[in-house]
N, C-alpha and C positions, 0 to 999 in steps of 0.2 A: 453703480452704488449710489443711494442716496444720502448726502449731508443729514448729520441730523443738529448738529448747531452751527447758524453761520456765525464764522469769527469773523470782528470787527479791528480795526487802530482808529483808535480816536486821541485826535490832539486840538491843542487850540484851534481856533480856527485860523486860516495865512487868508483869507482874501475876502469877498463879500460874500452876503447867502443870496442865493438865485432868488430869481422869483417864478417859482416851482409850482406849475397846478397841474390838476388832473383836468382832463376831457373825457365825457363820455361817448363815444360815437354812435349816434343811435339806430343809424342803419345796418353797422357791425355787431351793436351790444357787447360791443369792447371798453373798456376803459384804458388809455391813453395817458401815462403822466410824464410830462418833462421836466425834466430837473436840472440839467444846465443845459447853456445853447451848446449849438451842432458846430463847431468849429476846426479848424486844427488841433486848437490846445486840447479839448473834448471830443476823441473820436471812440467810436465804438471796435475794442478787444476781444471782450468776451463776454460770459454771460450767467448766467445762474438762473433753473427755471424748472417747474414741474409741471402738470399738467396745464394748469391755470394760469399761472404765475409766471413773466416772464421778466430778469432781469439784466437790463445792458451795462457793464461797466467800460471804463477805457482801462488804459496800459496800465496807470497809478490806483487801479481799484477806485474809483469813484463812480460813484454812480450817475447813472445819466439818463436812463429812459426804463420806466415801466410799464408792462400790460399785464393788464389782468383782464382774462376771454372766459368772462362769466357774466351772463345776460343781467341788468339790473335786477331783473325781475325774481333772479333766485341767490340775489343777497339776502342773509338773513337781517331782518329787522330785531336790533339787541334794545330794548325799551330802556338801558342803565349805558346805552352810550356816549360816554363823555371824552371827548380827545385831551390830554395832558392841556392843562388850563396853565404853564408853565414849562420851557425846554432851554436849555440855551444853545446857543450855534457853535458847530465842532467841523473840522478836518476829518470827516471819515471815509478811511479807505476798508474797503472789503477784502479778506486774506483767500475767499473760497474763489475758484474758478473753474470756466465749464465741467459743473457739478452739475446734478439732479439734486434738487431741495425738496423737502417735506412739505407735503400740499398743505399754506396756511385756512385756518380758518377764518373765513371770508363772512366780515359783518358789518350793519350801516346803520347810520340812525334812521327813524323813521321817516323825512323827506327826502333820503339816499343819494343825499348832495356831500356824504362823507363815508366814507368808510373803512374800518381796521383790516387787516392781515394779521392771524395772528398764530407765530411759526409756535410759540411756545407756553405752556401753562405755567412756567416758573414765572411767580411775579416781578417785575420792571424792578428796577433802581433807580435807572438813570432816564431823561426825557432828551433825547438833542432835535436840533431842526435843521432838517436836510438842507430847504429849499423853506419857501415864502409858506405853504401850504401843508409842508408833508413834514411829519414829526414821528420818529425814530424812538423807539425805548429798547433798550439791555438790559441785561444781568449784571452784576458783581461784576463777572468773567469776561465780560463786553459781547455775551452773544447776543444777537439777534433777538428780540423777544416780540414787538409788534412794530408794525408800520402802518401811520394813519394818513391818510389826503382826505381833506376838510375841504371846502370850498370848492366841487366838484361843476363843474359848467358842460351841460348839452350842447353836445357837435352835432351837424350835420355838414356830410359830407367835407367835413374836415376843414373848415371854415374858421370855427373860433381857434383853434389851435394852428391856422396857418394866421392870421391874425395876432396874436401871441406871440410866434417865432417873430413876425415880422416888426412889433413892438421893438422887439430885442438885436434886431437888425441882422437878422437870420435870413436867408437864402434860399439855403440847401433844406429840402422836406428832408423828413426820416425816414416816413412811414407810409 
């Protein structure tokens, strides 16, 4: 059975906001985004994911790692793409788990150094910020409506993103 709105808890925020980017891998033409480091406190539970879309959370529903295995090359270019120019930072735990989710629509601005998911046509309320890069909007109801990563950087061979964990004083690969 496939989810058709993911539920959210959203609370103040208790700790810092990562510094969350996406990687695209250009030999997989995968997109890659980390959202907090790989530790004990953050380990990977479960998941949430459809064809494209792939989402890691841990035990307390946070989110921690996303793929999206859709070649740059067949994002669509939205020419009115603007990511929320305003979010503030939030505590969000995710209520769904290993579910099948509603294939979002998958779009980027025109240099596709950013690009939306977008689970729902009911327009945003709220704007929050996951991680350093990636911004989150909801309904009213707190579902799930879009998920943007801005400031999108080309991997190869998985470089700039073992580079990145290792900033963070990371270790253990994911992926």
């Amino acid at each position: 059975m496939t989810v058709k709105n993911l539920k959210l808890k959203i609370q103040t925020p208790a700790g810092i906001v990562f510094p969350g980017r996406g990687f695209y891998q250009l030999e997989e033409e995968t997109l890659y985004v980390q959202l907090a480091p790989f530790s004990k406190e953050y380990r990977f539970f479960s998941f949430l994911e459809s064809e494209r879309v792939h989402f890691d959370l841990d035990k307390e529903g946070r989110l921690l790692f996303i793929e999206v295995a859709l070649a740059r090359r067949l994002w669509l270019v939205d020419k009115d793409f603007h990511p929320p120019s305003k979010s503030q930072p939030a505590d969000i735990r995710w209520l769904n788990f290993r579910d099948k989710i509603t294939e979002p629509k998958i779009t980027a601005n025109a240099r596709k150094n950013a690009i939306k998911l977008l689970f729902s046509s009911e327009p945003p309320l709220y704007n929050y910020t996951l991680a350093d890069s990636i911004i989150l909007q909801t309904s009213d109801r707190l579902h799930l409506i879009a998920l943007y990563v801005i400031d999108i950087v080309d991997d190869i061979a998985g470089q700039e993103i073992a580079a990145f964990r290792k900033a963070l004083g990371q270790s253990n690969p994911a992926r």
